[in-house]
C-alpha positions in Angstrom: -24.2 -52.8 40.5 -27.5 -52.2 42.0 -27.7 -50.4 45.5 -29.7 -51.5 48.4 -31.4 -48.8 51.3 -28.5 -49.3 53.7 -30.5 -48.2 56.6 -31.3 -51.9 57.1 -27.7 -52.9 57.4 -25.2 -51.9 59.9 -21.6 -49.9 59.7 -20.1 -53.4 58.4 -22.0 -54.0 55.6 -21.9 -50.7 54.4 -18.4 -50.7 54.7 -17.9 -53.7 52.9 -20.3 -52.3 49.9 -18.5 -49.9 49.5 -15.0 -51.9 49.0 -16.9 -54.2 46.9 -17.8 -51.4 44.8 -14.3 -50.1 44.3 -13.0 -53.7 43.7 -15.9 -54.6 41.4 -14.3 -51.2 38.8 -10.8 -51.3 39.4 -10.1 -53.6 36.2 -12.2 -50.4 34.4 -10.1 -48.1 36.0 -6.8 -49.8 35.5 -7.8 -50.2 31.3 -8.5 -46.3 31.8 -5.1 -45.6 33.1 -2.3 -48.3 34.8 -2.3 -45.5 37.8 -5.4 -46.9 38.5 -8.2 -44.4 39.7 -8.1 -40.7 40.4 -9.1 -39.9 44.0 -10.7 -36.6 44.6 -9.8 -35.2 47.7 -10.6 -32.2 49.8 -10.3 -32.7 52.8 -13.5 -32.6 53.9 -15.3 -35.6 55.8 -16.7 -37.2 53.1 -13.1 -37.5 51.4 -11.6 -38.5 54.7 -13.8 -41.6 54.8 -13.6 -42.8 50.6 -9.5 -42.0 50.9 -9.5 -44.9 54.2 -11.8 -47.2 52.2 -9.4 -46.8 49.0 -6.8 -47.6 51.3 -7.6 -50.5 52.7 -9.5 -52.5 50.0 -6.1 -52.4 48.4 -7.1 -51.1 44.6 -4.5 -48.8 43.0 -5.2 -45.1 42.9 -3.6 -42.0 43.0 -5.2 -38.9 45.5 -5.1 -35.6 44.5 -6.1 -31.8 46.4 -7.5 -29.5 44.4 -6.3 -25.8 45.7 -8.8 -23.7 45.4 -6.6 -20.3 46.7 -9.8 -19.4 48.8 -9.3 -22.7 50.7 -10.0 -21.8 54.9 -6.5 -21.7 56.0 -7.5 -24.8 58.9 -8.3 -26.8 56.1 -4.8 -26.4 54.2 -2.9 -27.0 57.7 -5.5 -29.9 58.2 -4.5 -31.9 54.9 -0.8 -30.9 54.6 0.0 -32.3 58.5 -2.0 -35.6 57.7 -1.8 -36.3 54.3 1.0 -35.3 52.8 1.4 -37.9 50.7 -1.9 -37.1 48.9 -0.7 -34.6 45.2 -1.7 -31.4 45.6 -2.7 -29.7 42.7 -2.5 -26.0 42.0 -4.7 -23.8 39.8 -3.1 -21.8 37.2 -5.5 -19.0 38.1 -6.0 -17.8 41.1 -9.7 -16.7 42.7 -8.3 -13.0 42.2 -7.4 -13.6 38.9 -10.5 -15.4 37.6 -12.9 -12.8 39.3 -10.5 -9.6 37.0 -10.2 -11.4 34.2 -14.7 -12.1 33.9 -15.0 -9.2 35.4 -17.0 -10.4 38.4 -17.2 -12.6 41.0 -18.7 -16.2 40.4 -22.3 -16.3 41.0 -25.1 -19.5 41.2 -25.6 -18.9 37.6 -21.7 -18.5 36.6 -19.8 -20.6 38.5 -16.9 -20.8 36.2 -14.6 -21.0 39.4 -15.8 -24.9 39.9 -14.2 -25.9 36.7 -11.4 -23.7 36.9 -10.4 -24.6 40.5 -12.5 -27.6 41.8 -13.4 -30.2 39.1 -10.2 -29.9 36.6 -8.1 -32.9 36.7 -9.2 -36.7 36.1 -9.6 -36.4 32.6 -9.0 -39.9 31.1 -9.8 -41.2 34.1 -11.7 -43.1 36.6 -12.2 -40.8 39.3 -14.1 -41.8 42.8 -15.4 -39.2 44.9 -17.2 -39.0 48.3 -20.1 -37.7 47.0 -23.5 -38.7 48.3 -27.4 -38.3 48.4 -27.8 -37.1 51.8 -25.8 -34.2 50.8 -28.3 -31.7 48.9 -31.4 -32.3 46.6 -29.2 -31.6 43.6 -27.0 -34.2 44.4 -29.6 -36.7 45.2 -30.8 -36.9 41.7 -26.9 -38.5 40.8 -26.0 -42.2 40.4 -23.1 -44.1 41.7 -21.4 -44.2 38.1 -22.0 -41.5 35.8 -19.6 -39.6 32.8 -18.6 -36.1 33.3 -20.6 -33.6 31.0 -17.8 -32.0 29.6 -15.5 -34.6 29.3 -16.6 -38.0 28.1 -13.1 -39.9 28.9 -13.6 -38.7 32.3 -15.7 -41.2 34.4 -17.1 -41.0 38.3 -17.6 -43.9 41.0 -19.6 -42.4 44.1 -19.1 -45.5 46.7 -20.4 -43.9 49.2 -23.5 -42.4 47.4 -25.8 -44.2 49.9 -24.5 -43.4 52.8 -25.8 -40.4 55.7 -24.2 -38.0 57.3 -24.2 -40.3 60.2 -22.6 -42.9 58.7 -20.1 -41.2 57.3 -19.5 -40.0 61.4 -20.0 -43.1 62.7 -16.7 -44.5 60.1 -14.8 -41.9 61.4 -14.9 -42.4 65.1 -15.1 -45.8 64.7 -12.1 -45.8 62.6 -9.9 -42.8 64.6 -9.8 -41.0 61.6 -8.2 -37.5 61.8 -10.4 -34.5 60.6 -10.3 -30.8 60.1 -10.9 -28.7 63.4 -13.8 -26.8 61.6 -15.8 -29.3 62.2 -16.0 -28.8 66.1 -16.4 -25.1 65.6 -19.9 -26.2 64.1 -19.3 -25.8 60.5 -21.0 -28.6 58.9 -19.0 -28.1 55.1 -15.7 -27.0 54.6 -15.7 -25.7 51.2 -14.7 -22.7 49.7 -14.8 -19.6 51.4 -17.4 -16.8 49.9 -18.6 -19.7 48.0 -22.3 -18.2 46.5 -24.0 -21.8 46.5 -24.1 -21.3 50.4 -26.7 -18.3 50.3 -25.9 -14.6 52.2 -26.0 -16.0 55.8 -23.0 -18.7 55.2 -20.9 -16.2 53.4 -21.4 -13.2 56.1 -20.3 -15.8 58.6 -16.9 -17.0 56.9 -16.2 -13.2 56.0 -16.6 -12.5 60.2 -14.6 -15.9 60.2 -11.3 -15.2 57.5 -11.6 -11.2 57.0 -8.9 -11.4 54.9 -10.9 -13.0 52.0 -13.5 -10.3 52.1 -10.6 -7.8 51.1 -9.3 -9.7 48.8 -12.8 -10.3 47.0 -13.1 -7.0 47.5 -9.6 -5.9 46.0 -9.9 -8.3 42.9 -13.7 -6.4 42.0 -12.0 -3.4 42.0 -9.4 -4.6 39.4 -12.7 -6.2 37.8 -14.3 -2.6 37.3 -10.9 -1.2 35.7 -10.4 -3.8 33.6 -14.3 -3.5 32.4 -14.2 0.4 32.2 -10.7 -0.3 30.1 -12.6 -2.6 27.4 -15.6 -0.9 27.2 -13.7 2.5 25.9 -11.4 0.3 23.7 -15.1 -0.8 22.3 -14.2 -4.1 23.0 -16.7 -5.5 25.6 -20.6 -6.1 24.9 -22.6 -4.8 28.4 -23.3 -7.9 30.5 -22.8 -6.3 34.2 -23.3 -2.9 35.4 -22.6 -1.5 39.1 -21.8 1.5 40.3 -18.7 0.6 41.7 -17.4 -2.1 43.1 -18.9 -2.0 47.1 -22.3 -2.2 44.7 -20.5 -5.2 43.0 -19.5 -7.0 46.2 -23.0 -5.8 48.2 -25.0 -7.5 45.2 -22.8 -10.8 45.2 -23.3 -11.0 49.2 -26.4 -9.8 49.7 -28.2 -9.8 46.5 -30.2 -6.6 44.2 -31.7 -5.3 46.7 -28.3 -3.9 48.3 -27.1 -2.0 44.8 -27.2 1.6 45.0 -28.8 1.5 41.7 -31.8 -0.6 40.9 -31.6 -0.3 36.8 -27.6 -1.2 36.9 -28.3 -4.7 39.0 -28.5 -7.3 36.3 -28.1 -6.0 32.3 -27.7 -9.3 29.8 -27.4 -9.2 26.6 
C-alpha cells in the first residue's frame, strides 16, 4: 500500500489510513494465526493511539506488555489501572540477571536486553506496532511492513509510520484517551529506565528520578565482577571487559571512558 505525506490531509483522513491499513492485512494476519495480529504495547503514547485504532476498526488481535523489570513504576500503575485487559508478559530474566549473567550492563553496541526483554514475543505472527518516522533518524529509514531480522515468521505493520508527534497528540485529546502522568512531568519517552540509547544526560535524570534503579544497576555489576573474577580463575572466560571495580563499571556505562579510573582497562575486545 503506498503512503501519501499526510501533512496535506487532516486528523480524519489519517485516521482512516490508518484503519484502512489494518483492514487491508488482517486476512494476512488471520492465515498467520486465527488470533489475528499481535499488538505490541507499552504503554507509551504511540501504543495508546495504534491500540484505539485496533479497537475500533474492529480487526481481531490480541495486545500484549512486555515487562521489562526496569519499567518506571508510573508506567506499570499507568497500564495495569487502564488496560488491564491487555496480556502482560513477563521476562524469564530479569535486568539484574541479564547484566550478572554477561557480565555487564547493556551498552549501544550490546543491547542484548532489547531481545531479551522488549522485542520477544510475536513470532509466527503479524505484529503491529506504533512505530513511526518522526521518532529518530534510525527509525525513519523503516517501512510500514517489514520481516523481523531474526525471525522470518515474524512480520510488522507500522500504521502509523507517517504520522508526527503532533498527530499522534492531537488523536489523543481529540479522542480523551488516558495516558501515563510522565508525560506532564515533561518526559517526552517513557522507556526503560538507565536505557544507554538515551545518552548520559537522560540516564543521570531518571537515576535523580527512580534512585532505586541506580542501586540496583549498581548491585547487579557488582555480582557481574564476581561472577567474571570466578570464570576467569576457573580459566573459563576469554578477556572482553576490564574495570577496576564495579563504580568504574557503572561510571563508564553512565558517563562513558573518560570516568574509569584506569584508562588501559576501559574497552579490551578480543
Amino acid at each position: 500500500m503506498a503512503l501519501i505525506d499526510n501533512t496535506l490531509f487532516g486528523t480524519e483522513y489519517r485516521v482512516d489510513m490508518a484503519m484502512q491499513r489494518l483492514k487491508s492485512f488482517e486476512q494476512k494476519a488471520l492465515q498467520m494465526n486465527p488470533d489475528g495480529y499481535w499488538v505490541a504495547f507499552s504503554g507509551g503514547k504511540d501504543s495508546i493511539v495504534i491500540l484505539d485504532l485496533v479497537r475500533k476498526s474492529g480487526v481481531k488481535h490480541t495486545a500484549h506488555f512486555n515487562l521489562t523489570t526496569v519499567d518506571p513504576p508510573e508506567l506499570i500503575g499507568f497500564v495495569r489501572e487502564n488496560y488491564p485487559d491487555v496480556k502482560r508478559e513477563v521476562p524469564t530474566k530479569s535486568m539484574y540477571r541479564l547484566i550478572i549473567y554477561n557480565m555487564m550492563p547493556p551498552t549501544r553496541i550490546a543491547r542484548y536486553c532489547c531481545d531479551e526483554l522488549k522485542e520477544r514475543g510475536g513470532v509466527g505472527r503479524l505484529v503491529v506496532t506504533g512505530i513511526r518516522w518522526a521518532e529518530s533518524l534510525q527509525r525513519s529509514k523503516r517501512v510500514m511492513v517489514e520481516s523481523c531480522y531474526k525471525h522470518k515468521s515474524k512480520v510488522f505493520l507500522h500504521p502509523i509510520i507517517d504520522w508526527t508527534d503532533a498527530d499522534v497528540w492531537e488523536y489523543i485529546k481529540q479522542n480523551n484517551l488516558p495516558y501515563c502522568s510522565l508525560y506532564d512531568e515533561g518526559w517526552k519517552r517513557i522507556g526503560c529506565i538507565g536505557c544507554p540509547m538515551g545518552g548520559t544526560k537522560s540516564m543521570l535524570r531518571q537515576f535523580e528520578r527512580w534512585p532505586q534503579f541506580e542501586k540496583m544497576y549498581k548491585r547487579a555489576m557488582v555480582r557481574a565482577m564476581e561472577r567474571k573474577k570466578e570464570l576467569e580463575l576457573r580459566g573459563a572466560l576469554k578477556r572482553k571487559l576490564e574495570f577496576m571495580n564495579a563504580e568504574d563499571m557503572f561510571r563508564w556505562w553512565v558517563h562513558g571512558k573518560e570516568a574509569t579510573s584506569d584508562q588501559s582497562q576501559i574497552m579490551i575486545f578480543d
